[in-house]
N, C-alpha and C positions, 0 to 999 in steps of 0.2 A: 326373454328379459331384456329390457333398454338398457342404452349404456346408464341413463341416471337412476337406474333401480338401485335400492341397500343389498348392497351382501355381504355375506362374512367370510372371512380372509383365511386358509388353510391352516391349523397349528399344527404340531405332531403331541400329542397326547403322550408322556413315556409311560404312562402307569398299563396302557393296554394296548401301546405300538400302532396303531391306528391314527388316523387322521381328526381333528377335532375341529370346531369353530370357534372363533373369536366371539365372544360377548358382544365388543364393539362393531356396528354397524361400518361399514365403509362406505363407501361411492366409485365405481370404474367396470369394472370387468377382469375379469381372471385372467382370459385368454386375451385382454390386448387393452392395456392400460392406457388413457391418454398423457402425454407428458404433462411435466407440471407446468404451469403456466410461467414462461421468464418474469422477474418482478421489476419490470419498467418503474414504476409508481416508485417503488421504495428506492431504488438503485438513483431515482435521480435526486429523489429527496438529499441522499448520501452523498450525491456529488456537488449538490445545492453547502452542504456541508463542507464538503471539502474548498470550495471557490472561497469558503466566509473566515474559513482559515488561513489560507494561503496569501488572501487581500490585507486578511490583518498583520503576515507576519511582514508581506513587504511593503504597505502602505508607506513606513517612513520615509522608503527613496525616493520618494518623489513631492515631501512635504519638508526635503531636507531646510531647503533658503526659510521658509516659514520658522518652523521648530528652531535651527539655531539662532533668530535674530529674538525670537523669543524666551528660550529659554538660555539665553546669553551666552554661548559656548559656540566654538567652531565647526562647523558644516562637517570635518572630520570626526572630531568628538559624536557629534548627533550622529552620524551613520555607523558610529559603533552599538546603538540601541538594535538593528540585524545582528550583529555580532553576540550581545549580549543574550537575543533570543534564538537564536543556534544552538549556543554550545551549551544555552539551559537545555535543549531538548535532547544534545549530545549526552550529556550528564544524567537524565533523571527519565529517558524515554522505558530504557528498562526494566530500571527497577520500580518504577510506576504501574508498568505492565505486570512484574511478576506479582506485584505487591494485590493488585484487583484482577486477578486473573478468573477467580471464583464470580467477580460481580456480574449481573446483566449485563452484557453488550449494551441493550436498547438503550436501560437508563442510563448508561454511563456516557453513552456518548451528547445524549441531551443534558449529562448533568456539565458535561466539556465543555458546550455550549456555551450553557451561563457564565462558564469563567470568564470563557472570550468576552461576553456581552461584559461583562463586571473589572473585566483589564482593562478595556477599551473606554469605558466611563469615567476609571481611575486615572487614566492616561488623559484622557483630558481636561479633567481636573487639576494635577498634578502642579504643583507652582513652583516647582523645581526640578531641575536637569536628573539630580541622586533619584527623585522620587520616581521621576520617567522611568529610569530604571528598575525601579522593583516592579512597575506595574507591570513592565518588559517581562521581567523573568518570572511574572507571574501568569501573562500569557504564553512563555515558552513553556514554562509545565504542563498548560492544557495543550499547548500543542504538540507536544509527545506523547502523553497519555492517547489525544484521540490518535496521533496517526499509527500508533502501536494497536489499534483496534479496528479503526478504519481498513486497513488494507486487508484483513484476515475475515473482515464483516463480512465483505461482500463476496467472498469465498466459503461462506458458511451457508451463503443465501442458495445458491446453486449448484448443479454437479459438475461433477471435474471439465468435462467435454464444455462445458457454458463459463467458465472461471476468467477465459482471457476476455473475453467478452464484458463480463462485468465489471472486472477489474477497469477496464477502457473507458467505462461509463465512472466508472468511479471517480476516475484522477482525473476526468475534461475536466472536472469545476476547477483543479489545478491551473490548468491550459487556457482556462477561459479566465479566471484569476491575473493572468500574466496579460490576455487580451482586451479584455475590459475591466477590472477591477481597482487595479490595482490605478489604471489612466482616468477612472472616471472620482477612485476617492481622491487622486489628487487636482482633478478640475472642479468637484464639489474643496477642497482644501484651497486653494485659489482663491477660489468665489467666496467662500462664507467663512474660511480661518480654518486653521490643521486641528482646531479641536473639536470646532462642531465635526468636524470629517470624522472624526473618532467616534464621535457619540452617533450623528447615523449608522456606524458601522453595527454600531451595540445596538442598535434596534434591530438588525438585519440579522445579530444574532439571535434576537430573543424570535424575530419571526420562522428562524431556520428552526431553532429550537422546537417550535411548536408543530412545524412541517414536520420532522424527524419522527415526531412523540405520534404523529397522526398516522402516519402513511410508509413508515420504514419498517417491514413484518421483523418480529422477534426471533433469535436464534437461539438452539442450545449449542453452546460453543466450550462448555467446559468437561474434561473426560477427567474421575477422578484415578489416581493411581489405583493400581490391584491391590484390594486388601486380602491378605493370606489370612485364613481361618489357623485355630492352634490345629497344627499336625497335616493342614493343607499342604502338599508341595508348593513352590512359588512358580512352577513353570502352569500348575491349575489355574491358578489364581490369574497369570497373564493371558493364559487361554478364552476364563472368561471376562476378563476388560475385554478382549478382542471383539467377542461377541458382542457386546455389551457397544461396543464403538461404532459397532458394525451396524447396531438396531439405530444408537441414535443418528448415526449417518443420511440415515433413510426415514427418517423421523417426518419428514418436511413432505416426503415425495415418497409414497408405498411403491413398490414395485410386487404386487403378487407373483408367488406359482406356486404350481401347485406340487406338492409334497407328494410323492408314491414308493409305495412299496411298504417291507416292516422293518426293515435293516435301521435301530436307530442313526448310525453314521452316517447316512445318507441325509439327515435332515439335519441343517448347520445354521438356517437362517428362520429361525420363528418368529410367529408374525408379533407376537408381543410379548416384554423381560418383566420377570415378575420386578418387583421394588427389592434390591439388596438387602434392604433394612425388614422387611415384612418376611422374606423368604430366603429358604437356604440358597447356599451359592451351588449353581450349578454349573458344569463344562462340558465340553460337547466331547464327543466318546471319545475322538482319536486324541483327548489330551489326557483319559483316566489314568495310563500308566505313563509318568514323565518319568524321565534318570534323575534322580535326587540330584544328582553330585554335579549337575550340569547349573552355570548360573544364569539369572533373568538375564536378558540382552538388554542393552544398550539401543536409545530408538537410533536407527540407523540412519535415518535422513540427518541427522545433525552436520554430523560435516559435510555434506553437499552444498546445506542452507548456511553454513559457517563461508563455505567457500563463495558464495550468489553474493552474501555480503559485502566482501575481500571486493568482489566484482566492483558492485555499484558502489564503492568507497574512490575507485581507482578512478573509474569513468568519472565520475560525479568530482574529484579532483582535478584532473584535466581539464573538465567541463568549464568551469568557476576560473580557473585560472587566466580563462580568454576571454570568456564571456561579461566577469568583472568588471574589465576595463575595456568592453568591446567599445565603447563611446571612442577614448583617446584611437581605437586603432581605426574606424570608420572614419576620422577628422584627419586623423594623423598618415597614415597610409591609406586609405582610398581617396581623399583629399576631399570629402561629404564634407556640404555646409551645418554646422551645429544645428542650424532649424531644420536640418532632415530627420537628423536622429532619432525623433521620435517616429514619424513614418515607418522610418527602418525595422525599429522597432515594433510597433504595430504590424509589418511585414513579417516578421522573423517569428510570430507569436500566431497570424495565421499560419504559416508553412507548419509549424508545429503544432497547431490543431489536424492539420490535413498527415500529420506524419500520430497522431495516435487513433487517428481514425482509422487508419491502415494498422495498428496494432490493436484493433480489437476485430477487424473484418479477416484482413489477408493472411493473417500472422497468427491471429487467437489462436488455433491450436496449435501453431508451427511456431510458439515463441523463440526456442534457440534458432533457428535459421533466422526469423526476424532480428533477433542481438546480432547476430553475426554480419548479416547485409547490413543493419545500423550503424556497427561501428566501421566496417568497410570505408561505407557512403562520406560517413562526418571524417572519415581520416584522409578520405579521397578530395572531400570539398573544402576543408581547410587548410589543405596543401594547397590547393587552386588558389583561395582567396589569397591566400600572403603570395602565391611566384606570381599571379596575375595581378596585385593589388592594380601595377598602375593603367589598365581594360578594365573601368569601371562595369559595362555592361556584362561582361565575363566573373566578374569578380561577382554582381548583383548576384546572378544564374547560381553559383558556387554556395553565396551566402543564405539562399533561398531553399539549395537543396540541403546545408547543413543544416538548416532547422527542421524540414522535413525528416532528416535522417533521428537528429538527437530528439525530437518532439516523441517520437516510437519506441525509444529505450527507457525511460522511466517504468511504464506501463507493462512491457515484456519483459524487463528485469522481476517486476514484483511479480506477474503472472509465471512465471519461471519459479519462483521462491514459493508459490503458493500449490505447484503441480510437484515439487520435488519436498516440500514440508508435510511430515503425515498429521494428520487430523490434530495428533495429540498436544504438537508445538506449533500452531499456525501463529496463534497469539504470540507466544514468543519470538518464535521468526518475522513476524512482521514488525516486531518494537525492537529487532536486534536490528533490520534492514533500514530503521528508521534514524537509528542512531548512524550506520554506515552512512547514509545520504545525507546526513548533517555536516556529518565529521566529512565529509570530500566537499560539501558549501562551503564550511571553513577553511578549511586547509589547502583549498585550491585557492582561494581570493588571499591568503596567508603567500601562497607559491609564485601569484602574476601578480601580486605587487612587490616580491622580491626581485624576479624578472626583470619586472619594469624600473624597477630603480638602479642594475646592476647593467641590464642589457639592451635593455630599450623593448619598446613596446613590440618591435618586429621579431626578436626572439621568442616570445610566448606562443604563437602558434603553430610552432614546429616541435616545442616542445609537449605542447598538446596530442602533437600527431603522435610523439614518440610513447607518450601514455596512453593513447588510444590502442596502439599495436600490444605493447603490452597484455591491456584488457582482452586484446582478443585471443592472447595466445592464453590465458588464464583461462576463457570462454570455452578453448576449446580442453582444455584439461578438464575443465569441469565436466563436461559429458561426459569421458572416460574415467571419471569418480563417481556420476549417477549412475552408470549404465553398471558399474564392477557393483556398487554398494545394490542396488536390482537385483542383481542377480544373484546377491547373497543370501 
């Protein structure tokens, strides 16, 4: 038999303990399956996604002189339009998520799409400053919903062992967002006015949009709660979600074997679950006699993923808080001509491509050791930059390797959140972690411009250093709450 011949896949039969066959035809071989094929196509479609959101959310900063000489308000004012789409996503990333947690992944994130295409049209139309804002907080909505789906997608797409990998591929559009997007809508913004800039944006979503719908493979990503039959125990009933979690886990990617023996116990993983609703509920033998008196458990990963949060809230404060107002300290303390700054920048955004490139090769399955040397590296290079500020070449080397270093923890934070979240609450976890990495954007650019007004610009990153250390000793307590909750 060729590997591409049809065969049928091992069931256990319980009505006569025997071995049965599946109805449905398969494709592989029994004795040595080939893996499933990575889904390059779709993973970058999604990253193509991710790049069309993150351009839109920070296109303002760099169309600020534009927008306020037009819509008549202070350069201050306009750049609270980032502020105003943060802490919508802070606010509503959640409950957005629990609210569609049943609906298709696929369509929802094309239906996310159009918002952006449809905020972005309204925004530039808008013929006043109040109205910019609602268009704002109508693009912050979609951009909580998708990144509360986004980040658990592409974790849905692959097995565990392939997740930091995807995740990697996921968040460059991020990365590359920061490297080219966000610098070419504001020289299209330059050139042709900050509103056509908005409306090609809204084409570029309607074309992601269509990319998504075409070439992003579908997930089942929803597992419903165990329903107890009358007089079922509930520890049965969890038994068979287990199973049932377990089928669609493998749903995407068959892994055959084959079943031996007559012992029903011995056979836990059947190749297909009848439909809950068409047939009785059944449990696999070693759950038949549960202790009544024992109750359902609690999903245990919660407070690990509660704690990865806590994390990327802390970092992501720090973060913001230097990085805000990196401009004044480049001018101010390295003594940079303002016509550098952009360069710099453009510099700091590759080092941070080449630092999550290395979080999806060197690091994808070793994420906690990758956080760990990340926040090392960025608490070791921003000590440098501020004692060396006045060795510009020393200071460059330092600022070069903090974006390499912080460019690698976004990506490893979530790839960490997506190996310690069980199947059941990925979607949540991912819209909880989404709200954490808003709320530390805010409250860190909330922290270095209190800094900077109280202490001077050279104060803020030391105190960066001292939140980075923090994080790491959080980092490390968190192992020692996955590894205890593991082993429970």
């Amino acid at each position: 038999m060729s590997l591409t011949s049809p065969i049928e896949l091992p069931r256990f039969d319980p009505a006569n303990g025997a071995t049965a066959h599946s109805d449905r035809p398969r494709t592989g071989s029994v004795a040595s399956t080939p893996p499933a094929r990575f889904p390059w196509i779709g993973l970058l479609a999604l990253s193509g996604a991710v790049f069309l959101s993150v351009t839109s959310e920070m296109l303002p900063t760099g169309l600020l002189p534009e927008m306020s000489a037009d819509l008549g308000v202070p350069q201050s004012q306009t750049g609270l339009l980032v502020s105003w789409f943060a802490f919508t996503v802070v606010l509503t990333s959640t409950p957005l998520a629990l609210l569609t947690k049943r609906l298709p992944r696929h369509g929802l994130i094309v239906f996310v799409l159009l918002v952006f295409a449809l905020s972005n049209v309204l925004t530039a139309l808008a013929p006043s400053y109040e109205l910019v804002v609602a268009t704002r907080v109508l693009g912050g909505l979609a951009h909580g919903l998708f990144w509360g789906v986004v980040g658990a997608y592409s974790a849905h797409l692959v097995p565990k062992e392939q997740i930091g990998r995807a995740i990697s591929i996921t968040i460059s559009g991020g990365t590359l967002a920061f490297v080219f997007g966000v610098p070419l809508g504001t020289a299209a913004g330059h050139a042709l006015g900050w509103r056509l800039s908005f409306v090609l944006l809204a084409v570029l979503m309607l074309i992601g949009a269509a990319l998504v719908w075409r070439f992003l493979p579908k997930v089942e990503h929803y597992v419903a709660p165990p329903r107890s039959d009358r007089g079922a125990p509930a520890q049965a009933t969890d038994a068979a979600a287990s199973a049932l979690d377990a089928s669609n886990a493998s749903a995407a990617s068959v892994q055959p074997a084959s079943a031996s023996g007559s012992d029903p116990a011995s056979v836990t993983a059947p190749a297909s679950v009848p439909d809950p609703a068409s047939a009785p509920l059944t449990v696999p033998a070693q759950a038949a006699a549960p202790r009544p008196q024992a109750p359902a458990r609690r999903d245990p990963t919660i407070a690990p993923v509660a704690l990865i949060c806590v994390i990327a809230a802390l970092i992501m404060i720090g973060h913001y808080s230097f990085y805000t107002y990196i401009a004044p300290f480049l001018i101010d303390g390295l003594g940079v001509d303002p016509s550098a700054i952009a360069p710099f920048l453009f510099a700091y955004g590759i080092a941070g491509a080449v630092g999550l490139l290395l979080s999806g090769t060197v690091f994808s399955a070793r994420p906690q050791l990758g956080i760990v040397l990340g926040l090392v590296v960025s608490a070791v290079s921003v000590s440098a930059l501020s004692i060396w500020s006045g060795m510009l070449p020393v200071a460059i080397v330092a600022f070069l390797l903090w974006g390499i270093a912080f460019g690698a923890l976004p990506a490893l934070l979530q790839t960490r959140l997506m190996h310690t979240a069980s199947r059941r609450i990925r979607d949540t976890a991912s819209a909880f972690y989404t709200t954490a990495f808003n709320t530390g954007i805010g409250g860190g650019a909330l922290l270095g411009g209190i800094l900077l007004e109280r202490s001077g610009i050279t104060s803020v990153p030391f105190v960066y250093v001292g939140i980075l250390v923090a994080a790491l000793v959080l980092v490390l307590v968190s192992q020692l709450v996955i590894r205890r909750r593991s082993a429970a």
